[in-house]
DOZA-416520 format. One line per 8 residues: number of its first residue (from 1); for each residue x, y, z of N, C-alpha, C. Coordinates in pm, whole numbers. Each point is the difference from the previous one (the first is absolute). Example, Ala and Ser with C-alpha at 12.3 -4.5 7.8 and 13.67 -1.06 7.14 Angstrom:
! DOZA-416520
1 = 1319/-569/780/-89/119/0/90/120/0  -35/105/-72/82/119/6/-77/109/73
//
This chain:
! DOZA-416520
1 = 9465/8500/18553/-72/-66/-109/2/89/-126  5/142/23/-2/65/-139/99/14/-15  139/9/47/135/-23/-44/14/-131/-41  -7/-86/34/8/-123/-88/-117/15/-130  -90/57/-11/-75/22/-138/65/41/-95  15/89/75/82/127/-113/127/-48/-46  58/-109/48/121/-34/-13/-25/-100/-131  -98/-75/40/-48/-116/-138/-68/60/-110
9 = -39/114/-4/-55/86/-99/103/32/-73  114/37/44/136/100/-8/62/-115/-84  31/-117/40/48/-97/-47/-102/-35/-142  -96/-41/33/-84/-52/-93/12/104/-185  -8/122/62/-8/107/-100/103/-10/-91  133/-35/79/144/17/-45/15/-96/-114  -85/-107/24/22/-150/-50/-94/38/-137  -139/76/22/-52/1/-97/38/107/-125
17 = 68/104/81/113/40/-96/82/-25/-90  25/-86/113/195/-82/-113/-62/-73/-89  -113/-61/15/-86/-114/-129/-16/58/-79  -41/170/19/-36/68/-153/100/93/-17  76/7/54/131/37/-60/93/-97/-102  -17/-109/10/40/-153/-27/-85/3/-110  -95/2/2/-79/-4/-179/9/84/-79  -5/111/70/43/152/-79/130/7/-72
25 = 92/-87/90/148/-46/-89/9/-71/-91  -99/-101/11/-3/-113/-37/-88/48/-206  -60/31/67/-113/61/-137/133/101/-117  62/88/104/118/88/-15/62/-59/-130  66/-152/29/90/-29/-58/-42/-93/-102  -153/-79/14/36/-41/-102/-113/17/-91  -69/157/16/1/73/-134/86/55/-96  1/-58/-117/96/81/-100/35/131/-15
33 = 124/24/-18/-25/126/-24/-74/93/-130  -37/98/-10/-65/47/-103/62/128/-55  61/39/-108/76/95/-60/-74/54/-90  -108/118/-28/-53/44/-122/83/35/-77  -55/19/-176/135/84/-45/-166/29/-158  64/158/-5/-77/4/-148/42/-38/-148  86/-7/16/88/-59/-96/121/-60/-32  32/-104/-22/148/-88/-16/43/0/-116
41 = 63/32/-20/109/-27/-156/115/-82/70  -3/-125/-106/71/-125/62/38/-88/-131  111/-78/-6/55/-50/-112/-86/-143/-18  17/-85/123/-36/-123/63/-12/25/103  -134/-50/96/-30/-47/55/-33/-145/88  69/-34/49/-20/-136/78/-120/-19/130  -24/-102/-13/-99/-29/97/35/-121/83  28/-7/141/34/-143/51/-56/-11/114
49 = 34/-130/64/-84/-52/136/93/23/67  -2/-54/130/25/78/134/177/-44/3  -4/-139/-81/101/-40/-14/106/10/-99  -58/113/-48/127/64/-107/-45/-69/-150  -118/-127/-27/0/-79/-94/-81/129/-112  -8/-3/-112/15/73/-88/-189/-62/-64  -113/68/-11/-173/-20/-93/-7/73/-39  56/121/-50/-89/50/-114/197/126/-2
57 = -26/40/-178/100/68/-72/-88/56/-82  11/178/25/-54/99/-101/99/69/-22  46/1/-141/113/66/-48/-8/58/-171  89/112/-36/28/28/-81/67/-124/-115  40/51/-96/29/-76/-147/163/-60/67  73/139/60/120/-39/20/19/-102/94  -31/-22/118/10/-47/145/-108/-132/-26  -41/-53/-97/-130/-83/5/65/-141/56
65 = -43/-48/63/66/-150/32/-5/-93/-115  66/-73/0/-6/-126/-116/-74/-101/57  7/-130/-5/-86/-121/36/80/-51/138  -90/1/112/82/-53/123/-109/-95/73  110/-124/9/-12/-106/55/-5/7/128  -11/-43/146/37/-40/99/88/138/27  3/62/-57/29/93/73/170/38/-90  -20/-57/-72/143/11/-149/-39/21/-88
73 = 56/83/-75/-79/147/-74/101/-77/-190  -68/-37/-96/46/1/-124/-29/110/-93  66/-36/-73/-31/113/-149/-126/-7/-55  -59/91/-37/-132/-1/-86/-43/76/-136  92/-39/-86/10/80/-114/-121/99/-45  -126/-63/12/-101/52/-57/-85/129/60  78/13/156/-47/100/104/95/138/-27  94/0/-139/86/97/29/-62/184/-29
81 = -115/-20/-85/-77/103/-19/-134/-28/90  -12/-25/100/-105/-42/78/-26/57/147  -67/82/28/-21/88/166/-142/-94/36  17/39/133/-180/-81/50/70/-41/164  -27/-152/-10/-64/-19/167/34/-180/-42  91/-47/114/42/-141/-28/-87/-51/167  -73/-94/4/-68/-70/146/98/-89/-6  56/-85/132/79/-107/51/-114/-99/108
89 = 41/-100/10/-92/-92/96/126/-22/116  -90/-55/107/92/8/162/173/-75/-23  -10/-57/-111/158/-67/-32/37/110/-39  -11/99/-76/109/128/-45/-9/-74/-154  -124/-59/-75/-19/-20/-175/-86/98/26  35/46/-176/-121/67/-57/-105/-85/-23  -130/65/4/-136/-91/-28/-87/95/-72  47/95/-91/-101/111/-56/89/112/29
97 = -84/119/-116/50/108/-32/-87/51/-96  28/139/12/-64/116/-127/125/80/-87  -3/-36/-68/142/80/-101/-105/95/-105  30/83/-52/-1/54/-60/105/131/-63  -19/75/-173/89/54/-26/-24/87/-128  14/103/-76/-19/10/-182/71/154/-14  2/24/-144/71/135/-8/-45/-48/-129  40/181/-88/-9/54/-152/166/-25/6
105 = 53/-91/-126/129/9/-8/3/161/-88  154/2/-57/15/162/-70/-26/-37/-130  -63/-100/-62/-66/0/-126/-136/-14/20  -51/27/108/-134/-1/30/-89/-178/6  100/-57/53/-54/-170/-28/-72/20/144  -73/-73/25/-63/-49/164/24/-111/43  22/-7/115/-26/-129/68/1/10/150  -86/-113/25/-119/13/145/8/-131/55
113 = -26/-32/133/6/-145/85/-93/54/102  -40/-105/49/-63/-6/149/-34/-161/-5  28/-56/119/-3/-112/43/20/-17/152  -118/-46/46/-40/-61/120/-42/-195/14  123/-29/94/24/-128/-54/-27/-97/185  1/-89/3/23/-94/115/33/-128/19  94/-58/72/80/-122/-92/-37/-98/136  57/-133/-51/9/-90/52/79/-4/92
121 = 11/-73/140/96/-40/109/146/-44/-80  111/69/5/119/-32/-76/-19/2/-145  -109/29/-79/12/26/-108/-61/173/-76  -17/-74/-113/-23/140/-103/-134/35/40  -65/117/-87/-110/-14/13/-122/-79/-31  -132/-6/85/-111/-86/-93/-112/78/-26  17/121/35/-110/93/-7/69/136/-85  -70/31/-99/75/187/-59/-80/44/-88
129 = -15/115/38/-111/80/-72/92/134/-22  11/2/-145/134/93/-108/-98/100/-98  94/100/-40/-11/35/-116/106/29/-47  22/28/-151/150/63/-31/-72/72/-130  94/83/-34/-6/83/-175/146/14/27  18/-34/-202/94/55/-51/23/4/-146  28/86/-44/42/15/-156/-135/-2/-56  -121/0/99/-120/9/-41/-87/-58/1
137 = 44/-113/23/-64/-124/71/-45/-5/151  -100/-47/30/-53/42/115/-77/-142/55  -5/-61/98/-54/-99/82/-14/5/143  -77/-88/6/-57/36/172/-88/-174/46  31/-39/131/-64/-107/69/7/-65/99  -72/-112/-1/27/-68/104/42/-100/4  120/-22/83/37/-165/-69/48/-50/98  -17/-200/39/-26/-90/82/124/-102/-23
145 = 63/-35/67/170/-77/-36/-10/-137/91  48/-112/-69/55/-76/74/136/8/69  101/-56/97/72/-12/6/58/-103/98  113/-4/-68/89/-167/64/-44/9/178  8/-160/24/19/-30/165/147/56/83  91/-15/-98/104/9/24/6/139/44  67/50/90/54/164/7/137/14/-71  -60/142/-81/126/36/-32/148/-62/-38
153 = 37/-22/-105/169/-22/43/131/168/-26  -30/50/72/16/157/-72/156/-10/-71  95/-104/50/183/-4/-13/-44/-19/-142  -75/-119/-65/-16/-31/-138/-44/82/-75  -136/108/68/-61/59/-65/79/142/-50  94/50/107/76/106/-36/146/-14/-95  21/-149/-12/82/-12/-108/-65/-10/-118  -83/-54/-46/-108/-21/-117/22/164/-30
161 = -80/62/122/-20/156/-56/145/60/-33  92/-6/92/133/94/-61/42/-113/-127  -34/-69/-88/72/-92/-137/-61/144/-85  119/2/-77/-85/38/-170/-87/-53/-44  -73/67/-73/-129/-47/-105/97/-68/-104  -37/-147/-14/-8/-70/-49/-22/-143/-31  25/-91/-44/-13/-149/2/-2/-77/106  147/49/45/17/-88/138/-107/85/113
169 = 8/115/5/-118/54/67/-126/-36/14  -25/-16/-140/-187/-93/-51/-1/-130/32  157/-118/23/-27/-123/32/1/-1/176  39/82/53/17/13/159/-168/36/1  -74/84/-72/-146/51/45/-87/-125/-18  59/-75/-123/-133/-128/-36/59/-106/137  135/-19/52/-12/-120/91/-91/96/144  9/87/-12/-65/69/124/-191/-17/-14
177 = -7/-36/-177/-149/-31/41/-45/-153/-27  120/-62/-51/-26/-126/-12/-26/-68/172  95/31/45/-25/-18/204/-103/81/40  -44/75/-36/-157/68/-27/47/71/136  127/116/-1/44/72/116/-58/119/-66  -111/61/-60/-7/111/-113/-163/6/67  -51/80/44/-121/21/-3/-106/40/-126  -105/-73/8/-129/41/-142/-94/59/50
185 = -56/99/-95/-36/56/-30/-167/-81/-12  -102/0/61/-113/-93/-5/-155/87/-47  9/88/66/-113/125/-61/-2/137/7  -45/44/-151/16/125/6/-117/61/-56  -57/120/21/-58/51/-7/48/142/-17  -33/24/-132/63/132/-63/-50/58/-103  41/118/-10/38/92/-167/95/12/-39  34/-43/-150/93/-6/-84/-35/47/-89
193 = 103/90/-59/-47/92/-103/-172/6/-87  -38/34/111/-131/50/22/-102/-87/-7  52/-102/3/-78/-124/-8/-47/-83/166  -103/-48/58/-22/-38/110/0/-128/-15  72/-60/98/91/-167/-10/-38/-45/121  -29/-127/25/0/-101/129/66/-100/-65  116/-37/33/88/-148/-28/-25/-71/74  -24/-115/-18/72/-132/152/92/-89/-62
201 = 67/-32/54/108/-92/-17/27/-106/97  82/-117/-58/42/-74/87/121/-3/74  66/-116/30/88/40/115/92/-9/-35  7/14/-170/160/21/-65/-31/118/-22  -83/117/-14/14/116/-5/-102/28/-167  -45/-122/-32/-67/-15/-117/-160/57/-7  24/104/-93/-167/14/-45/-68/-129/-78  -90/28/100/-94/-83/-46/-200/8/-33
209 = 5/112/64/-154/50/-1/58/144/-49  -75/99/-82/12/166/-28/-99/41/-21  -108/68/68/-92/79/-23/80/116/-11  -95/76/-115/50/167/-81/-73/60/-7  -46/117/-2/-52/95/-38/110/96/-79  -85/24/-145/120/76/-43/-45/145/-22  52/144/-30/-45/129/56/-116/8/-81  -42/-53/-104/-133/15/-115/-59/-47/65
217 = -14/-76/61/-59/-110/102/-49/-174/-34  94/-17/-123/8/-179/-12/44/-87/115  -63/-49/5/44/-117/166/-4/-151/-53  94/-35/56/6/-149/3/63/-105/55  8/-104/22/36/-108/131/80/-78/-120  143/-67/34/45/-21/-68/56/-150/125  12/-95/-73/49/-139/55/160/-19/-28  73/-36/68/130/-37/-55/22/-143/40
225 = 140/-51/-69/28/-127/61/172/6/17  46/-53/80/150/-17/54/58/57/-70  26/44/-142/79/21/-82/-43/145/-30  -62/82/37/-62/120/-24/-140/24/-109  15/-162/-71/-113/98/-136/-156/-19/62  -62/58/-96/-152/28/53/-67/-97/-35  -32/-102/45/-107/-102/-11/-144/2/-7  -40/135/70/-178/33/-8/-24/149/-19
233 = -37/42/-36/-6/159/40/-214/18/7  -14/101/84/-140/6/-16/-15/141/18  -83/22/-111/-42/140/-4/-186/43/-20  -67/98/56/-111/0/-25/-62/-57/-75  64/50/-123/-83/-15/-146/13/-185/-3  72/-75/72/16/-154/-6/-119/-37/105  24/60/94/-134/-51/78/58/-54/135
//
């Protein structure tokens, strides 16, 4: 009887072994691994999922990605002096980013950016909060965008962009907003040369309400109509 005990003990033990040997593996593998480091000096950085798909790009001015679709990468003229951090959504689009950038040229001019932006499913952005200086001019805000149902047509959009500046250039941009493929611009909230602004507009991109504060501190609400001119304006001293 105690050889057969000892035998089911013997057994039993073995079994309760291999179970936590089995989790101990198990735990093993599918903790990440963890690499400290005190410091990285790195050009670009990529960030991806398990499946190789590509959410987040922190990179230098040189290596910066341009605008990528589905996972197809276009030109982005305006990113060419631009370092920061591009976000992608589970398709491999961008959906937001932080750019920023500035220097003293060698005649001592300035100029400065920062912009933190977040866009629409297949489109531009509808959210961006900027500043820029240059030549001395200086602004800063917040500003609220419409944009088309449509996604993107990027084949059209990157020929528009590689045309010369000119005519035929400016009639390719107006049929692009006559089909209203052009996102507006709906509220902003800002400083402009030193002046404090809330616009609203409509959904052609039209001011139509302007509260001001100006740096003396005159304020006033100004009415527009379709055509830009001022139809009401109200200021304290009016009542």
């Amino acid at each position: 009887m105690k050889i057969r005990t000892s035998r089911l003990l013997l057994a039993y033990s073995a079994v309760v072994m291999t179970a936590v040997a089995g989790v101990s593996v198990t735990k093993a593998v599918s903790q990440p691994k963890v690499t400290a480091f005190d410091t990285i000096d790195v050009q670009r950085l990529n960030v991806r999922e398990a499946d190789g798909s590509l959410r987040m790009a922190i990179s230098n001015k040189a290596l910066f990605p341009g605008l990528i679709l589905k996972g197809k990468e276009y030109p982005h003229e305006t990113r060419r002096n631009a370092a920061g951090m591009i976000m992608f959504d589970d398709e491999g689009t961008e959906d937001g980013g932080l750019i920023f950038g500035g220097l003293k040229d060698k005649d001592g001019k300035v100029s400065s950016f920062g912009h933190l932006s977040f866009d629409q499913y297949m489109q531009d952005q509808v959210v961006n909060l900027e500043h820029w200086e240059e030549d001395g001019k200086r602004a800063a805000g917040l500003y609220i965008n419409d944009m088309p149902d449509a996604p993107m047509d990027m084949e059209r959009f990157s020929r528009i962009g590689a045309m010369k500046d000119g005519p035929e250039k400016q009639a390719e941009i107006a049929k692009l907003k006559a089909e209203k493929l052009i996102g507006q611009r709906r509220i902003s909230i800002a400083k402009e040369a030193g002046t404090a602004l809330l616009v609203l507009r409509d959904a052609d991109g039209k001011a139509r309400l302007v509260m001001k504060v100006a740096p003396e501190g005159a304020a006033s609400i100004d009415f527009m109509d379709a055509d830009g001119k001022t139809v009401r304006t109200v200021t304290p001293a009016a009542g």
